[in-house]
C-alpha positions as CSV (number, residue, x, y, z in Angstrom):
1,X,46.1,6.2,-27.0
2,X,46.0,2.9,-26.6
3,X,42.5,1.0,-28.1
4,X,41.4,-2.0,-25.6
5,X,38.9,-4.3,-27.2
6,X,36.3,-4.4,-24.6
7,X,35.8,-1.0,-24.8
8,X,33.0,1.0,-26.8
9,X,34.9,2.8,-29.4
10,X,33.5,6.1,-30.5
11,X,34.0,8.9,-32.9
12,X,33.5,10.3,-36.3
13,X,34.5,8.6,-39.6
14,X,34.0,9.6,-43.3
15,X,32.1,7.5,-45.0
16,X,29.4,8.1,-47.7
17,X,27.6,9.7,-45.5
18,X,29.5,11.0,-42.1
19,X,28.8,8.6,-39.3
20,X,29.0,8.6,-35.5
21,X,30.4,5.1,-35.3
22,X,30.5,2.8,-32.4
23,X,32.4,0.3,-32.5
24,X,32.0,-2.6,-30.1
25,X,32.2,-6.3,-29.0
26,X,29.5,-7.9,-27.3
27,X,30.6,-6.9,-23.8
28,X,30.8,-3.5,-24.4
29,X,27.5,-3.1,-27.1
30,X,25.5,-5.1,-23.9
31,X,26.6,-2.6,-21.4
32,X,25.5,0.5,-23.9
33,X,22.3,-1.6,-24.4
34,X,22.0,-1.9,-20.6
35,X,22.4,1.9,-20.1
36,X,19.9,2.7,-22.9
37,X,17.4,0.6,-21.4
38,X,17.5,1.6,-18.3
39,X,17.8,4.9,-19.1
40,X,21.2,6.0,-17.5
41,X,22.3,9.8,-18.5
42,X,25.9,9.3,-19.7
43,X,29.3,11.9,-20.4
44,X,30.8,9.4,-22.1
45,X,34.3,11.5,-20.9
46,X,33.7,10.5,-17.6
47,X,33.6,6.6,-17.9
48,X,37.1,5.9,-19.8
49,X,37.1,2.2,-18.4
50,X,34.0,1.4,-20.8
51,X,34.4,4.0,-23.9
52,X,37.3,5.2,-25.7
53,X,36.3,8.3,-27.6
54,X,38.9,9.5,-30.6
55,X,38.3,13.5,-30.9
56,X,35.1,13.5,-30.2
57,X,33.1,13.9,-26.4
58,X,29.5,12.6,-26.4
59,X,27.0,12.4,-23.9
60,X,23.9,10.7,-23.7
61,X,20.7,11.8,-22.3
62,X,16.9,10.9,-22.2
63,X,13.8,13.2,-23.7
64,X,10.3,13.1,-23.2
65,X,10.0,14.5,-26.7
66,X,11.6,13.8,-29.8
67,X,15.1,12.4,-29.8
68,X,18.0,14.0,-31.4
69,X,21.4,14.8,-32.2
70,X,23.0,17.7,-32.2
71,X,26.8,18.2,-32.7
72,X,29.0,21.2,-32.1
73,X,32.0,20.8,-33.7
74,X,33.3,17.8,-32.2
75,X,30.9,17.6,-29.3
76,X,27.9,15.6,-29.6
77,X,24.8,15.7,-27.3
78,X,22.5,12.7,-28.1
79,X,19.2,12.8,-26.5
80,X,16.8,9.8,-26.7
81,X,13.3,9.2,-26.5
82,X,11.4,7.0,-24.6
83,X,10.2,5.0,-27.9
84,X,14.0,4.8,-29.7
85,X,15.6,3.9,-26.0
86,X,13.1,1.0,-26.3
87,X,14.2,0.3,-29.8
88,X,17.9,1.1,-29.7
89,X,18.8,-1.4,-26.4
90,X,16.8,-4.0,-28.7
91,X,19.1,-2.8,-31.7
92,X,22.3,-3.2,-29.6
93,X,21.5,-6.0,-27.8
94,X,20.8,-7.9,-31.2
95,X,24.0,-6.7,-32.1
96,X,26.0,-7.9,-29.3
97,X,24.3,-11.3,-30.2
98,X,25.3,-12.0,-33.4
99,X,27.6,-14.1,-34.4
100,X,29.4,-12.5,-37.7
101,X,30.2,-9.0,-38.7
102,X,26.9,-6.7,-38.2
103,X,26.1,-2.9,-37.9
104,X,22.8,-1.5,-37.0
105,X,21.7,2.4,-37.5
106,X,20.5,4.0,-34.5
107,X,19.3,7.2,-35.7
108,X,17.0,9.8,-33.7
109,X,13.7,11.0,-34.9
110,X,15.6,14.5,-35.1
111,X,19.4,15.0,-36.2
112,X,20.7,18.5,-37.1
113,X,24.2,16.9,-36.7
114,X,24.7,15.6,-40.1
115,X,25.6,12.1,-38.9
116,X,24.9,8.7,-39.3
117,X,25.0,7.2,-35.7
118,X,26.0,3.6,-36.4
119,X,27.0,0.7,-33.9
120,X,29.6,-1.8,-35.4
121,X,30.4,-5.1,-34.6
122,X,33.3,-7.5,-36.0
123,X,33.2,-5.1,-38.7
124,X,36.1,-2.4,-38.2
125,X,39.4,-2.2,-36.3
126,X,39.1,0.8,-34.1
127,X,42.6,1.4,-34.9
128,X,42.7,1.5,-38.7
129,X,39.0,3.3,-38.8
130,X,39.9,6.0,-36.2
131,X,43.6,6.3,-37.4
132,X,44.9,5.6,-34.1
């Protein structure tokens, strides 16, 4: 598979802690952010022009209640609240502004997945990170 830059990376690394980790450039974290905010239900599968996921399939979805991540094996349903879509789009779009290497933790109130959900900027190449 070949990894284009202005996509939004995904998938599962080993770090200290395990970590969802999206990586992105400012195109790509602005479009998330855009989603988020407007509160867009996503299968990230189904939009390989904008996000390249490596063994893993997430989807994105909005709550009333609590947010939370929940992963089945390598499938990942990530439902956000009103009050963390609010604060992740202002987390991502940061992101996308910055001008050096930056990550930002965009955890749910509730996560049963054991993951980290991280977004990465000018930090990692998708390549070496996801051994692709």
């Amino acid at each position: 598979m070949t990894i284009m830059h202005s996509l939004l990376c995904v998938g599962i690394v080993e770090f200290a802690d395990p970590a969802l980790l999206l990586i992105g450039d400012a195109q790509s974290l602005s479009w998330l952010a855009d989603q988020i905010d407007a509160r867009r239900e996503l299968n990230f599968a189904a939009i390989p022009s904008y996000v390249s996921q490596i063994d893993v399939s997430l989807r994105l979805a909005f709550t009333m209640q609590n947010g939370h991540l929940v992963r089945q094996g390598n499938v990942l349903d990530w439902e956000i609240s009103s009050v963390e879509a609010q604060q992740f789009a202002k987390q991502l779009k940061e992101l996308a502004a910055s001008t050096s290497p930056a990550h930002a933790y965009l955890d749910p109130e509730s996560n049963q997945s054991g993951l980290q959900i991280v977004a990465s900027i000018g930090e990692y190449d998708p390549k070496k990170v996801f051994g692709q």
